[in-house]
C-alpha positions as CSV (number, residue, x, y, z in Angstrom):
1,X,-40.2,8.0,8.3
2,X,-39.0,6.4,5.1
3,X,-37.0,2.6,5.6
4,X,-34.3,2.1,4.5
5,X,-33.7,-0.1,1.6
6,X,-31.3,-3.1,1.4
7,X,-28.0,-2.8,-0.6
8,X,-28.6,-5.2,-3.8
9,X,-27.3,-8.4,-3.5
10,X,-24.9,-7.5,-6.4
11,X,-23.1,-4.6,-5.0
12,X,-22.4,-6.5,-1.8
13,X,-21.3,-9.4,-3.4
14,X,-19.1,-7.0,-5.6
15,X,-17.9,-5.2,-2.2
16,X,-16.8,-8.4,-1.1
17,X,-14.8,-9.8,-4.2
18,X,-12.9,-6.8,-4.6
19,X,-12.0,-6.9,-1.2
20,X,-11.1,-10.9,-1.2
21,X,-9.0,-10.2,-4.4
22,X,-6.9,-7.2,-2.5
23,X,-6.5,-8.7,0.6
24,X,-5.3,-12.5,-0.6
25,X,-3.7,-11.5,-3.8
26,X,-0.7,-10.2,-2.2
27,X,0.2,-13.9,-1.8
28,X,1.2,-13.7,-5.6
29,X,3.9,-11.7,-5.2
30,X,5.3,-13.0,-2.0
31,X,5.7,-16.2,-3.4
32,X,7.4,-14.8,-6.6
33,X,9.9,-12.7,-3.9
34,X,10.3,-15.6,-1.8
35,X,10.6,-18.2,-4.9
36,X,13.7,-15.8,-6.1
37,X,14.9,-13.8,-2.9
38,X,18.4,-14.6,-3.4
39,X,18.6,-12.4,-6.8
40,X,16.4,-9.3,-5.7
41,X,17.7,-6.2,-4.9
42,X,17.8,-4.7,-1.5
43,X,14.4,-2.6,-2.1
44,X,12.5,-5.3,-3.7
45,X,13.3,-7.4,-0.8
46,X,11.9,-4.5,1.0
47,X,8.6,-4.7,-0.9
48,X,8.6,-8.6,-0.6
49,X,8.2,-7.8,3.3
50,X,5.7,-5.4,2.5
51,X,3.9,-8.3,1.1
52,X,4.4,-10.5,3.9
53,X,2.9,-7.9,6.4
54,X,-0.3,-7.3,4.2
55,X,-0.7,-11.3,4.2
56,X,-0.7,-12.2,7.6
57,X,-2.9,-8.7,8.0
58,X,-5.4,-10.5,5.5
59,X,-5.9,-13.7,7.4
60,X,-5.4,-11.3,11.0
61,X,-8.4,-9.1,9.2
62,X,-11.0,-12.4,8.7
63,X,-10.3,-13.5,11.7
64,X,-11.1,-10.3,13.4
65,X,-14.2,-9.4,11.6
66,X,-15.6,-13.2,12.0
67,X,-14.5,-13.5,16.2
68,X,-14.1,-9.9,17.3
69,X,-17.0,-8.0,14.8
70,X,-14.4,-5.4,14.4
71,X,-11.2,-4.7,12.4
72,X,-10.7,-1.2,12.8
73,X,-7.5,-1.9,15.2
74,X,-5.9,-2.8,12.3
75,X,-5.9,0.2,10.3
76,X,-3.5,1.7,12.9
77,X,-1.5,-1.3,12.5
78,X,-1.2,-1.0,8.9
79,X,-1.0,2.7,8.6
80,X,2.3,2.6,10.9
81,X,4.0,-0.8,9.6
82,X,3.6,0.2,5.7
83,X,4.2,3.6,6.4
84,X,8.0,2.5,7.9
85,X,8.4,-0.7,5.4
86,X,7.9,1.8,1.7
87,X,10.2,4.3,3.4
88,X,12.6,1.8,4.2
89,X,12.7,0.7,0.2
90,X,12.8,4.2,-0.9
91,X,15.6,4.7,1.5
92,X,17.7,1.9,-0.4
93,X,17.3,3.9,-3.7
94,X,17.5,7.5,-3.0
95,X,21.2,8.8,-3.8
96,X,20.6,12.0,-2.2
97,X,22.3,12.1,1.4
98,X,20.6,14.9,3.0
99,X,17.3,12.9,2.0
100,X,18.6,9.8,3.7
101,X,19.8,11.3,6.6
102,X,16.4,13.1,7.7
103,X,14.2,9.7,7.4
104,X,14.7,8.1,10.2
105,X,14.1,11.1,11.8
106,X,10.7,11.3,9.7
107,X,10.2,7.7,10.2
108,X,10.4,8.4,14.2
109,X,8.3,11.3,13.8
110,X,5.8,9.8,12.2
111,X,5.9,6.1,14.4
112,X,4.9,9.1,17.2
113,X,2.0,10.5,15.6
114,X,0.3,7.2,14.7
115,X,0.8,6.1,18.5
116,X,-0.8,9.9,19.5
117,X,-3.8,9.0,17.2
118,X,-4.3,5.2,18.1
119,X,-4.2,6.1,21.9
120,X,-4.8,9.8,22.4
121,X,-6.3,12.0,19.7
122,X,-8.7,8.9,18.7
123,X,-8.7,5.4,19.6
124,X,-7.9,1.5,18.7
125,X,-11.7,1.7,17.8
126,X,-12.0,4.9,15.4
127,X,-10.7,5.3,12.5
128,X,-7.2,7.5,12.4
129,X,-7.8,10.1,10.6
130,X,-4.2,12.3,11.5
131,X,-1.9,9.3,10.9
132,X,-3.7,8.4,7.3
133,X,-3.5,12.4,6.3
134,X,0.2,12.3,7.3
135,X,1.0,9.1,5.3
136,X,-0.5,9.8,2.4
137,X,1.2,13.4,2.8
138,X,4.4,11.1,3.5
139,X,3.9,8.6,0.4
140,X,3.4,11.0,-2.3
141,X,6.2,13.1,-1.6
142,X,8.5,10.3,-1.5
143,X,6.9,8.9,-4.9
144,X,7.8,12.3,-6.0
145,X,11.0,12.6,-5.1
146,X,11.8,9.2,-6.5
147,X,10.3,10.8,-9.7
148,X,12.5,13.9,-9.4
149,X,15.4,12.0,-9.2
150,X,14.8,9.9,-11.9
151,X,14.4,12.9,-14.1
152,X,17.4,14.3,-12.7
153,X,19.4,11.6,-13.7
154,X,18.4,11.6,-17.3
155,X,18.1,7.4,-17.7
156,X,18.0,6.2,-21.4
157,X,16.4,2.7,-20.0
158,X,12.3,2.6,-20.4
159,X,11.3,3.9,-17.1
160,X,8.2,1.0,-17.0
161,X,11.1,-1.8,-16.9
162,X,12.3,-0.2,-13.5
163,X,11.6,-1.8,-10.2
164,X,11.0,1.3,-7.7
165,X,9.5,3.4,-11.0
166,X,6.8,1.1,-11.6
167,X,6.4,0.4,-8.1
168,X,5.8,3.8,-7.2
169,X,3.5,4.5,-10.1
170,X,1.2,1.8,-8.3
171,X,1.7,3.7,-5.1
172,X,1.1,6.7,-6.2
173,X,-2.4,5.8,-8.0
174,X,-2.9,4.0,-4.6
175,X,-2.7,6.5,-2.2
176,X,-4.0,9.9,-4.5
177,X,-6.9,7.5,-5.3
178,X,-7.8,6.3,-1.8
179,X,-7.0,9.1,0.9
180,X,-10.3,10.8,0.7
181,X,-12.1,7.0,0.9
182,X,-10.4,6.3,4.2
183,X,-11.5,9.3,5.7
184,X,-15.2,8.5,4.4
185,X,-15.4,4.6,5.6
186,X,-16.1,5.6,9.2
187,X,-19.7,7.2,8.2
188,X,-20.9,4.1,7.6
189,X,-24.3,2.9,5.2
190,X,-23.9,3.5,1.5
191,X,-21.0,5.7,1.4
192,X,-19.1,3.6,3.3
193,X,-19.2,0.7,1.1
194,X,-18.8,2.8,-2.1
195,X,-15.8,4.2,-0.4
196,X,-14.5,0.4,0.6
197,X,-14.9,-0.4,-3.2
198,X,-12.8,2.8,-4.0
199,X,-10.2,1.3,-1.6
200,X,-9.8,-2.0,-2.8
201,X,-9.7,-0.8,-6.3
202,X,-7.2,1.6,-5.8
203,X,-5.0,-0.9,-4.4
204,X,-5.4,-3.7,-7.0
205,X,-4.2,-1.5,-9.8
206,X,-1.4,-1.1,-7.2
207,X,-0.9,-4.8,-7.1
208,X,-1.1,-5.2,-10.3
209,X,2.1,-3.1,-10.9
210,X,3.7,-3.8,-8.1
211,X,3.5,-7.5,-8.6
212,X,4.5,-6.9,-12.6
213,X,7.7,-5.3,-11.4
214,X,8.6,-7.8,-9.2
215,X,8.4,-10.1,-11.5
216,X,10.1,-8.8,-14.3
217,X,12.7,-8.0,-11.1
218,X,12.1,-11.4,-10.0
219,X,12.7,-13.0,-13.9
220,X,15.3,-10.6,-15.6
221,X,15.7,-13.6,-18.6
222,X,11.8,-13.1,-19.3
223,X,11.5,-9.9,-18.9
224,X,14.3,-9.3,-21.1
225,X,12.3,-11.2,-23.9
226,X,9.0,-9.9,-23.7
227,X,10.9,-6.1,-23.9
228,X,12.8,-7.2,-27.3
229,X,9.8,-9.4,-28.7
């Protein structure tokens, strides 16, 4: 029977900056939202929460893996929370009534199914495999029809200079780059940390975007300049 051999020190090390940098450097843009809260709009306030949640999760998430050697409680935490916090921002920009009148329905719908996996289908303990199909399923077609109606309305302004366009570019690379990684973390040895790695990239190119629209949200005056430069 072959042994197995150790993971170079180099890809673990790698594992575990990536996932430093995507777990702490959402305290960028909170401080940017928080610094100028009192000029955002409604949805970028929305996503400044957003923020919020994923930094106390990051400090929750340490603290977990060093005292309780697990962390996979959160993941039905944070599947249900950002779920209901991006469909909240959406819901501040869509102009389409019959859309905004089904999601709280969709958001109460779904708030159900990530209770029936946490405690029935599954458990606190395994990963949650129905509510992360049905938020990524969720997400994208809310990025889409943010996309739809942005077309629709045939805007003249540079699409990358628009808060909820650039934000759900992010999101959309985010989830359509991650959803198959989620489902692969629980198998645990090599795959797992190559699918971690897929994970935490996926969402720093989010971050990246996300946090570049804020600011430029955050900092009209600048962003102003750098577009006319």
């Amino acid at each position: 029977m072959d042994v197995p051999t150790p993971f170079p020190n180099w890809f673990l090390t790698t594992q575990y900056t990536l996932n430093l940098i995507s777990s702490f450097g959402v305290l960028i843009p909170l401080a940017i939202g928080l610094r100028r809260w009192g000029i955002l709009s409604p949805a970028a306030r929305i996503i400044v929460g957003y923020f919020g949640f994923w930094s106390l999760e990051a400090f929750v998430d340490q603290w977990s893996r060093r005292v309780l050697h697990t962390n996979m409680y959160l993941f039905h935490v944070t599947v249900l929370v950002e779920t209901l916090l991006l469909g909240w921002a959406y819901y501040q920009v869509y102009d389409l009534k019959p859309v905004r009148r089904i999601m709280p329905w969709v958001g109460v719908a779904f708030t159900l199914v990530a209770l029936a996996d946490a405690f029935w289908i599954n458990d606190l303990q395994h990963e949650n495999a129905v509510a992360r199909v049905v938020q990524v399923s969720l997400m994208l077609a809310m990025i889409l029809l943010y996309f739809e109606q942005w077309v629709r309305e045939m805007r003249t302004d540079n699409p990358w200079h628009n808060f909820m366009f650039l934000v759900s570019v992010g999101l959309a690379i985010y989830y359509a780059g991650s959803v198959m990684s989620y489902l692969g973390i629980a198998s645990g040895g090599f795959a797992a940390i190559v699918m971690a790695i897929i994970i935490d990239l996926s969402f720093i190119v989010a971050l990246v975007l996300m946090t570049v629209a804020l600011w430029r949200e955050a900092f009209p005056s600048t962003a102003y300049k750098a577009k006319t430069a």
